[in-house]
py3Dmol code that shows the C-alpha trace and the ligand (Angstrom):
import py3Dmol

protein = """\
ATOM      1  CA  UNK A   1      41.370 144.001  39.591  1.00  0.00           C
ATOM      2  CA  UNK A   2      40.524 147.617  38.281  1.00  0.00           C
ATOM      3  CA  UNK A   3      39.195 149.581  40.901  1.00  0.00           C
ATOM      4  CA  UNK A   4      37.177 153.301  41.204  1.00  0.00           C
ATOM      5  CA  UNK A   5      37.454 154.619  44.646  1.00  0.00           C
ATOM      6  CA  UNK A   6      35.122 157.511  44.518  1.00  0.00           C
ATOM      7  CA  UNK A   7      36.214 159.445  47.809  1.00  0.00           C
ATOM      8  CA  UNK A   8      39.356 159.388  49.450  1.00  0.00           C
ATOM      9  CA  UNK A   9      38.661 160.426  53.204  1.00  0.00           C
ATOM     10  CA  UNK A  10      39.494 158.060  56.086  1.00  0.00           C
ATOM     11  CA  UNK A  11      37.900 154.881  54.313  1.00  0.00           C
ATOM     12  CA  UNK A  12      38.759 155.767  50.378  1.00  0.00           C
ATOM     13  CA  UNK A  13      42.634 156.638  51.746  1.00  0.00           C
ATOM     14  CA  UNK A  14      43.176 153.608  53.674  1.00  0.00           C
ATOM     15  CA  UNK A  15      41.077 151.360  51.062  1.00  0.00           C
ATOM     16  CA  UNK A  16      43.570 152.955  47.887  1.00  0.00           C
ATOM     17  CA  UNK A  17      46.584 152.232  51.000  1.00  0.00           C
ATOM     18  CA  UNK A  18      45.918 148.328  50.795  1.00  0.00           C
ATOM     19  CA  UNK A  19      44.588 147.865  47.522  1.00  0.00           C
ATOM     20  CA  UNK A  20      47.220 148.972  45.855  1.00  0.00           C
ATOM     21  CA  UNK A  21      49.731 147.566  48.074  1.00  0.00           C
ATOM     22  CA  UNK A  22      48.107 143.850  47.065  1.00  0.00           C
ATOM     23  CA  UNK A  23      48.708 144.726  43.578  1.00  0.00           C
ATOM     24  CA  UNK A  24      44.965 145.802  41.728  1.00  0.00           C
ATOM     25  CA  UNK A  25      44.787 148.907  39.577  1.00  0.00           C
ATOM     26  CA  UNK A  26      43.320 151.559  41.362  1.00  0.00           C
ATOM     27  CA  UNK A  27      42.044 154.980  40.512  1.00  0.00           C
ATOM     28  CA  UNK A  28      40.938 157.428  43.113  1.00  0.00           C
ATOM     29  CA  UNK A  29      38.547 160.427  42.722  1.00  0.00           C
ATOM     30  CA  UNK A  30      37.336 163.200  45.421  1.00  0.00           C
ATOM     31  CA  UNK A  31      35.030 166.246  44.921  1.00  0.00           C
ATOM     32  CA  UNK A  32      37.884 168.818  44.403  1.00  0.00           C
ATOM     33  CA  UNK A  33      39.729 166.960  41.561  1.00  0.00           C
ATOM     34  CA  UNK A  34      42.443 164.919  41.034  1.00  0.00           C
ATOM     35  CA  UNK A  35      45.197 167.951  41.541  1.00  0.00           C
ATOM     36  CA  UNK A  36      44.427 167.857  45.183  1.00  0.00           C
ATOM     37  CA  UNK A  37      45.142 164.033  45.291  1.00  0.00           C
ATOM     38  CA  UNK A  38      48.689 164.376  44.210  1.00  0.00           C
ATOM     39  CA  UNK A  39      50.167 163.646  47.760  1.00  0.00           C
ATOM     40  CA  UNK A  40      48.292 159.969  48.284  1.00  0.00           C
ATOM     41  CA  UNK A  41      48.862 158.985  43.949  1.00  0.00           C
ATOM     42  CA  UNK A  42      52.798 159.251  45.149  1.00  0.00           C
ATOM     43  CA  UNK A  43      52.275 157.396  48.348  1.00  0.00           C
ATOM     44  CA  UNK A  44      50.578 154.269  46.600  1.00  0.00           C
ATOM     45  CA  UNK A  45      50.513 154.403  43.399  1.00  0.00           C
ATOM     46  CA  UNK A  46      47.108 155.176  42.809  1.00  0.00           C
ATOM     47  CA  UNK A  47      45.918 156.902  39.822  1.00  0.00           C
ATOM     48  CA  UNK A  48      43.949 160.361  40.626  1.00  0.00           C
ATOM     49  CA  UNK A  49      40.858 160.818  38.659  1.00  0.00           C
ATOM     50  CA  UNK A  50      37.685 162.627  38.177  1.00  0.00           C
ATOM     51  CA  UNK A  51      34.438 160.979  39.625  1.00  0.00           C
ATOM     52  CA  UNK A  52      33.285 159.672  36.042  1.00  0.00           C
ATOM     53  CA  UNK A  53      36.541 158.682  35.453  1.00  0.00           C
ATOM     54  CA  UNK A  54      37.040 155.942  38.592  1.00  0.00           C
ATOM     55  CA  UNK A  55      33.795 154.377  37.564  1.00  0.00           C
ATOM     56  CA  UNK A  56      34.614 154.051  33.702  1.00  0.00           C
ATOM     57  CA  UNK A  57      35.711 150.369  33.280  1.00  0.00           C
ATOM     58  CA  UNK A  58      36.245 149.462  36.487  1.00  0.00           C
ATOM     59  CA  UNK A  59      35.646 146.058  37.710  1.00  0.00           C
ATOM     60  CA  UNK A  60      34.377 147.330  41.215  1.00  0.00           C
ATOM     61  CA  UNK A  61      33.673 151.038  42.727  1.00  0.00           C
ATOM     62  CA  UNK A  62      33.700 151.968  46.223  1.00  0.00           C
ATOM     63  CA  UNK A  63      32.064 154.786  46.717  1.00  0.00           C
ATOM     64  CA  UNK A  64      33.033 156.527  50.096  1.00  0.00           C
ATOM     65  CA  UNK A  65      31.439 159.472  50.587  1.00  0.00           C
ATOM     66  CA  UNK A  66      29.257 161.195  53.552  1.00  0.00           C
ATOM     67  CA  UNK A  67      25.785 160.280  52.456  1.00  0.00           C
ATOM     68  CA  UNK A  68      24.304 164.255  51.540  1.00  0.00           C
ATOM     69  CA  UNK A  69      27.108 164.131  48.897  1.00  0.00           C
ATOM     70  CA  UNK A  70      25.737 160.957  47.240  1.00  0.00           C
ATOM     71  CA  UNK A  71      23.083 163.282  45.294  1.00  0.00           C
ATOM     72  CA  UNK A  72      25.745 165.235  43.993  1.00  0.00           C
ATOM     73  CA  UNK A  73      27.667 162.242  42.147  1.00  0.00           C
ATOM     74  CA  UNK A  74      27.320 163.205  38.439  1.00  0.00           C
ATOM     75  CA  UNK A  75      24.268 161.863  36.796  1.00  0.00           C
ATOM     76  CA  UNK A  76      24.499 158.776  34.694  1.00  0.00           C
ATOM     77  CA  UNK A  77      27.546 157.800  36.556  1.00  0.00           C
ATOM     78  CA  UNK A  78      26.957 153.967  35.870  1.00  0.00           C
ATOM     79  CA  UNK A  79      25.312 154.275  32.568  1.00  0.00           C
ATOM     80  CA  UNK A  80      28.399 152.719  30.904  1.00  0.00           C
ATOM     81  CA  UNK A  81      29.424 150.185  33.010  1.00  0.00           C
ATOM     82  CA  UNK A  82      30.426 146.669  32.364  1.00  0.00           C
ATOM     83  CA  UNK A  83      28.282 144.094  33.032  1.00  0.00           C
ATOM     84  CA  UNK A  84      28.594 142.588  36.707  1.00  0.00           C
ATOM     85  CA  UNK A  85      30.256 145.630  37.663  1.00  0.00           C
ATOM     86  CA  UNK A  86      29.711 145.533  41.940  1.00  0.00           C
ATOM     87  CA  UNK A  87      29.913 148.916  43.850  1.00  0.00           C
ATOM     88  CA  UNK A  88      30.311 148.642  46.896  1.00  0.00           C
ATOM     89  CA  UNK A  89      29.281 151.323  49.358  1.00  0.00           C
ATOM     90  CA  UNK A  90      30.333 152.147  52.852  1.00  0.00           C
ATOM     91  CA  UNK A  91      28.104 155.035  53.791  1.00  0.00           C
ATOM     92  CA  UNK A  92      26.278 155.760  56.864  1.00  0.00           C
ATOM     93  CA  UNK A  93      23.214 158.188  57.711  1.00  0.00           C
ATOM     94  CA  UNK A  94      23.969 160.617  59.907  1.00  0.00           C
ATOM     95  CA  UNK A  95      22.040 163.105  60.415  1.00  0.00           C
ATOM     96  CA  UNK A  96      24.077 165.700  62.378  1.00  0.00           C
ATOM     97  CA  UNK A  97      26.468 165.840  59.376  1.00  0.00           C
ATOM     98  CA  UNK A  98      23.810 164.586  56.302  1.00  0.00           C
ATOM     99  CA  UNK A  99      20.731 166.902  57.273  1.00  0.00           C
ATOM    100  CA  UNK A 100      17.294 165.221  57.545  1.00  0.00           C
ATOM    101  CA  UNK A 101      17.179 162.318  54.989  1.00  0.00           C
ATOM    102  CA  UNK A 102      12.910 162.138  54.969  1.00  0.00           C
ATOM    103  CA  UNK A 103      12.821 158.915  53.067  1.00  0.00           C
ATOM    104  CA  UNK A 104      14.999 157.004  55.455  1.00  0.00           C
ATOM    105  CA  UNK A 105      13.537 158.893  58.644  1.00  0.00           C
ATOM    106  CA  UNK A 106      10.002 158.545  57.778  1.00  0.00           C
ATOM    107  CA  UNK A 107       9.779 155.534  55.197  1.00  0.00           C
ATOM    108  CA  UNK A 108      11.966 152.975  56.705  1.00  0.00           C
ATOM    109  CA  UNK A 109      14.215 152.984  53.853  1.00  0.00           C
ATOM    110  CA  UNK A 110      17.600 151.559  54.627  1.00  0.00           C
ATOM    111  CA  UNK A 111      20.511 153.527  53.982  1.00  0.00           C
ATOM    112  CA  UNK A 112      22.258 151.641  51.053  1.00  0.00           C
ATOM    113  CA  UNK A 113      18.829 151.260  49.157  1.00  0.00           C
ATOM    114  CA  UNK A 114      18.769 155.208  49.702  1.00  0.00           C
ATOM    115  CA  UNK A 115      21.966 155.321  47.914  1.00  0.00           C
ATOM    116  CA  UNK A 116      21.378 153.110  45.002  1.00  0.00           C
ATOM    117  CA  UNK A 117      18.204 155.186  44.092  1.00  0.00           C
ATOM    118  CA  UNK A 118      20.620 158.012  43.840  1.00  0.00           C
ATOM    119  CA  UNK A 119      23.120 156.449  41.847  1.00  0.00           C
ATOM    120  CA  UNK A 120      21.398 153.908  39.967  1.00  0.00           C
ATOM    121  CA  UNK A 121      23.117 150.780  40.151  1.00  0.00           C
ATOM    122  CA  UNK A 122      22.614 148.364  42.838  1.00  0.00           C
ATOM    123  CA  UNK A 123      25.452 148.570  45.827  1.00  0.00           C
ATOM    124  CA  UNK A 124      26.801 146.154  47.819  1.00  0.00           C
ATOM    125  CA  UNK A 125      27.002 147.224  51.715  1.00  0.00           C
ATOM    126  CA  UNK A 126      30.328 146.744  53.663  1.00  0.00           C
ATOM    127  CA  UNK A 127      32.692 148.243  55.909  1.00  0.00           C
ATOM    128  CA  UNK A 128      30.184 150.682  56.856  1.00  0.00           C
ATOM    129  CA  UNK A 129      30.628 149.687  60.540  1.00  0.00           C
ATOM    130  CA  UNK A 130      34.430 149.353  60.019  1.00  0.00           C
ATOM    131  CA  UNK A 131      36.946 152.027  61.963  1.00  0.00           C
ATOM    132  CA  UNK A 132      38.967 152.799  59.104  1.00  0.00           C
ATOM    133  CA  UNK A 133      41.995 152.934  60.927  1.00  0.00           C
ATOM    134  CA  UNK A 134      41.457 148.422  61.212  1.00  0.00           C
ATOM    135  CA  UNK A 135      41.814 148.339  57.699  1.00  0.00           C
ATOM    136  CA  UNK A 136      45.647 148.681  57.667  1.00  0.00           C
ATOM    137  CA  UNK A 137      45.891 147.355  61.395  1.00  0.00           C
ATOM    138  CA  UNK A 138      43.637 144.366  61.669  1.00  0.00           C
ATOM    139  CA  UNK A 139      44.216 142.214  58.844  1.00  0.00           C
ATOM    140  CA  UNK A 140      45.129 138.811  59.567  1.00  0.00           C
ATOM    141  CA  UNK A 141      45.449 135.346  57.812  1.00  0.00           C
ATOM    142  CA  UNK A 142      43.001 132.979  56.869  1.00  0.00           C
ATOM    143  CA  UNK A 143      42.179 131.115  59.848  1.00  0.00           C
ATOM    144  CA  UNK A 144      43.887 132.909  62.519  1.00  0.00           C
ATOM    145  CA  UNK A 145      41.062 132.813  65.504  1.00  0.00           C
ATOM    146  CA  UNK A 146      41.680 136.890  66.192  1.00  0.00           C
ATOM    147  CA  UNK A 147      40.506 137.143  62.312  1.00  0.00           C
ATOM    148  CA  UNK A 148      37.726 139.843  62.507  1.00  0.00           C
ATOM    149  CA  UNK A 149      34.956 139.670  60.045  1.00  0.00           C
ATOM    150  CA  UNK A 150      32.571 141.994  58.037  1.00  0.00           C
ATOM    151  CA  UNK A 151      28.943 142.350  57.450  1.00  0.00           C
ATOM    152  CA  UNK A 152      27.884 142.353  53.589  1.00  0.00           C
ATOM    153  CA  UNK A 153      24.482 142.751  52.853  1.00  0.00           C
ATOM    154  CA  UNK A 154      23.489 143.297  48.706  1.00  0.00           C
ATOM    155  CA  UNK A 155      20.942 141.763  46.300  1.00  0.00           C
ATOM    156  CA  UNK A 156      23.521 140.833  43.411  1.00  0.00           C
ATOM    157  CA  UNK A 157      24.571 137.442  44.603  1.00  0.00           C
ATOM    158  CA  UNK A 158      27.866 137.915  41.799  1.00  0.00           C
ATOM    159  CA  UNK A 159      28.794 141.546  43.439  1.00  0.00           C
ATOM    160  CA  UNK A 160      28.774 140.406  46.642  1.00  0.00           C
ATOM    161  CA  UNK A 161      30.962 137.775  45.922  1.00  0.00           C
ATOM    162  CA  UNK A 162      33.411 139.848  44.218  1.00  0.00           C
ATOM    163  CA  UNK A 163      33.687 142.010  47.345  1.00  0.00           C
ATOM    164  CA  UNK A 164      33.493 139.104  50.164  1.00  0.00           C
ATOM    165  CA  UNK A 165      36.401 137.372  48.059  1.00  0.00           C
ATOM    166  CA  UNK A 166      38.376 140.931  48.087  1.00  0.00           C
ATOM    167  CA  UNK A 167      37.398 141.496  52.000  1.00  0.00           C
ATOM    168  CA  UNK A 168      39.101 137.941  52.394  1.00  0.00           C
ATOM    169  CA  UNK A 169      42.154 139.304  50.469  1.00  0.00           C
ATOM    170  CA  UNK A 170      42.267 142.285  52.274  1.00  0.00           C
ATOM    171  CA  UNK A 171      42.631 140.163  55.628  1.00  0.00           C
ATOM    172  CA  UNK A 172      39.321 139.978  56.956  1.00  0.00           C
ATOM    173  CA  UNK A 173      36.094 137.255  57.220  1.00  0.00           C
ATOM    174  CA  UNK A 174      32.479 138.134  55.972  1.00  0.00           C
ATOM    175  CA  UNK A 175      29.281 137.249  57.074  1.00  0.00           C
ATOM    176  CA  UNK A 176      26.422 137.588  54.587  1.00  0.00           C
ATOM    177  CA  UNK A 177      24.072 139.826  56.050  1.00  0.00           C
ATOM    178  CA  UNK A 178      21.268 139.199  53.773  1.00  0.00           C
ATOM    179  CA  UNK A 179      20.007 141.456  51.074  1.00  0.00           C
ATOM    180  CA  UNK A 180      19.826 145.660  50.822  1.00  0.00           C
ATOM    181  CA  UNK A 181      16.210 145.413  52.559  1.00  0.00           C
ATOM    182  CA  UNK A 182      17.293 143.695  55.217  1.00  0.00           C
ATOM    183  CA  UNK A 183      20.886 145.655  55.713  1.00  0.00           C
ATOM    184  CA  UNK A 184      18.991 147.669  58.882  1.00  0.00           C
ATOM    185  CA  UNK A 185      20.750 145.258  60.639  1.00  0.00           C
ATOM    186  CA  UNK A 186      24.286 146.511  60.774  1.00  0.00           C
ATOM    187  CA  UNK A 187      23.341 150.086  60.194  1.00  0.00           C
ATOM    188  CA  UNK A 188      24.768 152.915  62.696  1.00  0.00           C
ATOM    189  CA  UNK A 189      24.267 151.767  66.384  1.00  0.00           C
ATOM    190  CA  UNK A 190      23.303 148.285  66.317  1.00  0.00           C
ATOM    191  CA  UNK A 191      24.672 145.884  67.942  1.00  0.00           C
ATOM    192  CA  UNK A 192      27.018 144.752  64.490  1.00  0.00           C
ATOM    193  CA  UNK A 193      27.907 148.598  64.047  1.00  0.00           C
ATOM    194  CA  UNK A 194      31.792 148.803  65.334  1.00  0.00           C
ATOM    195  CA  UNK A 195      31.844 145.243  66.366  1.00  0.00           C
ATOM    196  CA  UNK A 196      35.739 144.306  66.468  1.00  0.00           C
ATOM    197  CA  UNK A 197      35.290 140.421  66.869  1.00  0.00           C
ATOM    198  CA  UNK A 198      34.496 136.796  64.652  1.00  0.00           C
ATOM    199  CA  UNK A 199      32.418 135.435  62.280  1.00  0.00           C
ATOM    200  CA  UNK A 200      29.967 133.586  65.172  1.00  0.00           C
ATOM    201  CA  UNK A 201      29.776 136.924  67.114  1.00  0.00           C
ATOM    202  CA  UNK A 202      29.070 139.103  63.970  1.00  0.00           C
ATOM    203  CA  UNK A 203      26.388 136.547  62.844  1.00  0.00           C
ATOM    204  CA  UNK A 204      24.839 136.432  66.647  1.00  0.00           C
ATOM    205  CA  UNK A 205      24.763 140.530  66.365  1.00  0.00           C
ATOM    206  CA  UNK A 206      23.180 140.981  63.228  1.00  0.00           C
ATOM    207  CA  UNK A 207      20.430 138.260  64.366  1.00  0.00           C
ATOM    208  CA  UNK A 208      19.895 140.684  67.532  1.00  0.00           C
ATOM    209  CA  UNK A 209      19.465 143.934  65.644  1.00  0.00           C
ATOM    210  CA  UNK A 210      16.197 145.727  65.895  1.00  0.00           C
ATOM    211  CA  UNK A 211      14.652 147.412  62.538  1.00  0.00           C
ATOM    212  CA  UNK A 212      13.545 150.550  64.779  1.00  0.00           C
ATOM    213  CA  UNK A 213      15.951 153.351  63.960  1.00  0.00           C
ATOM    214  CA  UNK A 214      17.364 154.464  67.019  1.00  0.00           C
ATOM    215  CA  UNK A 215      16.855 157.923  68.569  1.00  0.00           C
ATOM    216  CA  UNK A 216      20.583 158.959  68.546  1.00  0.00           C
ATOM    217  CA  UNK A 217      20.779 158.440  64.869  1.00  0.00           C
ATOM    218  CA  UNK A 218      17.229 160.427  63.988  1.00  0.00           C
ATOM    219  CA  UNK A 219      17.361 163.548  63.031  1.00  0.00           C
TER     220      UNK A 219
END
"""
ligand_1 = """\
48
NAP
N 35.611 157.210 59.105
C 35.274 155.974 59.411
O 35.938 155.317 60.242
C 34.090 155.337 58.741
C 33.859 154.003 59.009
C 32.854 153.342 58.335
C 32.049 154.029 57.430
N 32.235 155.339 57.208
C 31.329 155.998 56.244
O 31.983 156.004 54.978
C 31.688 157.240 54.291
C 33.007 157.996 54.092
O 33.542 158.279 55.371
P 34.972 158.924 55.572
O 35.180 159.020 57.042
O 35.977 158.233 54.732
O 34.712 160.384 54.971
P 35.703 161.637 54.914
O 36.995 161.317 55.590
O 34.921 162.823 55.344
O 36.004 161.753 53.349
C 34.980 162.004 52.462
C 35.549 161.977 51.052
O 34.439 162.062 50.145
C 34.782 162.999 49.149
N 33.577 163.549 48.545
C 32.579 164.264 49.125
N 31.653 164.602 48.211
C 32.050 164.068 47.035
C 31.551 164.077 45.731
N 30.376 164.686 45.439
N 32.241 163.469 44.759
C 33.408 162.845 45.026
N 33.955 162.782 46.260
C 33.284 163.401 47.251
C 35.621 164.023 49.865
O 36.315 164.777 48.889
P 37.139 166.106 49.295
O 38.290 165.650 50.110
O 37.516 166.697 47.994
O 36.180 166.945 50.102
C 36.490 163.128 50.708
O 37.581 162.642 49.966
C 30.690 157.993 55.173
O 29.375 157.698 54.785
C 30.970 157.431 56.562
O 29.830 157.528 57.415
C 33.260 156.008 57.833
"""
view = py3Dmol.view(width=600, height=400)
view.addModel(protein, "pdb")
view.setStyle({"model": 0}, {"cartoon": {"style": "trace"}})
view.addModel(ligand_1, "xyz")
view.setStyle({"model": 1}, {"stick": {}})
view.zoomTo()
view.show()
């Protein structure tokens, strides 16, 4: 698959590490431009690009980037892309690094619909809860009863397929976790949030979330 990773931190790294180890075409983008991402293109293969350039015919975008940087993405980012393109974000509020985000704090907005508004395209949410040092330890087969799995909450029932079927390939279960509205649920510091286990125990933790926001994660 052709793939835009738009940040390439702890969770855009490892994600280019294993993507393009399993073979998909991947090009990588970070706010100071693609000279500075010379070291990680040689280590995988990647291909560095600007922001505009990892979304522009890709099949899927991650984009990986503390949440008071989603703002700054250029404008328009999306406005050419394909039809059923699925971007998947892994972003988190929090408001010690982001600042005070009022429309989250005060309206109840969840984080991912936050980020969609910004960007303009609807997002699928995973990995958001993920240490992104499991995604090159964890993986395991199909099957195997240690297999951890993944909340993925989105709207666009085709997106979130693409990204539970490359979750799978990437060595890990998925749980759908409902739609954007209702992704609360495995936002920072509930009970999903960090949750290292199965698909039953990931299912029973995102039923046992609460939609307050808690006080360690308000600004
Ligand atoms: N770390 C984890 O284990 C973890 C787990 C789950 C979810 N998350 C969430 O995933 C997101 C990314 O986390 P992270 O730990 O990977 O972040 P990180 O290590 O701080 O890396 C952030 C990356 O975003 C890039 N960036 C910032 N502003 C940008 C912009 N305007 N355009 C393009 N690229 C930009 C940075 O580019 P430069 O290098 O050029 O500054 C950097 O490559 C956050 O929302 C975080 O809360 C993190």
């Amino acid at each position: 698959m052709k793939i835009g990773i738009i940040g390439a931190g702890n969770i855009g790294g490892n994600l280019t590490r294993r993507l393009t180890k399993l073979g998909h075409e991947v090009s990588v983008a970070n706010s100071r431009g693609p000279a500075t991402l010379t070291a990680l293109a040689e280590e995988t293969g990647a291909t560095p690009v600007t922001v505009a350039e990892a979304a522009r015919g890709a099949e899927l975008v991650v984009v990986t980037i503390p949440l008071k940087n989603v703002p700054d993405l250029p404008s328009g980012l999306f406005d050419g892309a394909a039809d059923g393109l699925a971007v998947l974000d892994t972003g988190n509020y929090y408001p010690g690094r982001d600042g005070r985000i009022d429309a989250i704090e005060d309206d109840g907005v969840t984080e991912s619909r936050w980020t969609e508004q910004h960007i303009g395209h609807p997002v699928i949410k995973a990995f958001n809860g993920t240490y992104a040092q499991d995604i090159l330890d964890k993986p395991l087969p199909a099957g195997d009863p240690e297999r951890m799995a993944l909340p993925v909450a989105g709207d666009d029932e085709a997106a979130k397929k693409v990204v539970r079927d490359l979750i799978d390939e990437l060595g890990f279960d998925t749980v759908d976790a409902g739609g954007i509205d209702e992704s609360w649920r495995q936002q920072p510091d509930t009970p999903v949030y960090g949750l290292r286990a199965g698909v039953a125990a990931v299912t029973d933790a995102l039923a046992a979330a609460s939609p307050e926001r808690p006080a360690t994660f308000r600004a």
